[in-house]
C-alpha positions in Angstrom: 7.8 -31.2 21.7 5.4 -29.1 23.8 4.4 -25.7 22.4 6.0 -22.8 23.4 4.7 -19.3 24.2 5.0 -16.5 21.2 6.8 -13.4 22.7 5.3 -9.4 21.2 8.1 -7.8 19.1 6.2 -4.7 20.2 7.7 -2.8 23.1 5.8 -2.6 25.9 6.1 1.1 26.8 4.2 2.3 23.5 6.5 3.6 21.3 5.1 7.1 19.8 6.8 6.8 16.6 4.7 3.8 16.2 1.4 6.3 16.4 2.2 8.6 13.4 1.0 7.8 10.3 3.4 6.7 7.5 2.4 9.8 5.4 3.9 12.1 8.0 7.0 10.6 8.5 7.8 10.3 5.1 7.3 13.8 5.0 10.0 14.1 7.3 12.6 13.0 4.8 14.2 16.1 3.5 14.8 15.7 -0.8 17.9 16.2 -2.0 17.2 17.7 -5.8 14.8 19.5 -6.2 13.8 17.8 -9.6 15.0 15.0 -11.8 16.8 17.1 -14.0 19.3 18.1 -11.2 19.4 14.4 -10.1 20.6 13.5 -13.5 23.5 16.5 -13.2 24.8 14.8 -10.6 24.5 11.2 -11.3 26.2 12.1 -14.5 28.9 14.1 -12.9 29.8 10.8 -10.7 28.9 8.0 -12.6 29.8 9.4 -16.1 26.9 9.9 -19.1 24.9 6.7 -19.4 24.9 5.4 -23.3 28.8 6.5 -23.3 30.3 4.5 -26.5 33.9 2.8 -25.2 36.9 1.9 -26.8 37.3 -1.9 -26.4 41.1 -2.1 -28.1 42.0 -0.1 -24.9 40.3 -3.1 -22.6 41.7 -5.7 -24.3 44.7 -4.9 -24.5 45.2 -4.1 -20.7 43.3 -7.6 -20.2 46.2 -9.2 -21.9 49.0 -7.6 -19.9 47.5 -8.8 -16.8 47.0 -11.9 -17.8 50.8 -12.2 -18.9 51.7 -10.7 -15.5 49.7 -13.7 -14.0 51.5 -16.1 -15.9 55.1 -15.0 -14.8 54.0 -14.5 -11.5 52.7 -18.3 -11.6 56.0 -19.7 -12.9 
């Protein structure tokens, strides 16, 4: 097996993205909340309140009828 030549991933044109430094194109990126409190707000508003205590008769329960559903649906 005879070696083979390594292509650049690099375009050839000089990208000038490429030139700016990281620290000004993360500046770039706009923040959506202005602090972690408000992040929270709305984490909690679609994910529900971390910690939440849940009723596990409720889950069982509807565990049970689906697997009973399962089984008719099997025979």
């Amino acid at each position: 097996m005879e070696p083979q030549e390594t292509l650049s991933m690099k375009p050839e044109d000089g990208n000038k993205m490429n030139d700016q430094p990281l620290d000004d194109l993360l500046s770039l990126r706009g923040k959506p909340f202005a602090d972690w409190k408000e992040e929270r707000k709305y984490l909690r508003e679609k994910w529900g309140e971390q910690g939440k205590e849940i009723d596990l008769t409720e889950k069982e329960s509807a565990d049970e009828e689906r697997s009973e559903k399962k089984e008719e649906e099997q025979s």
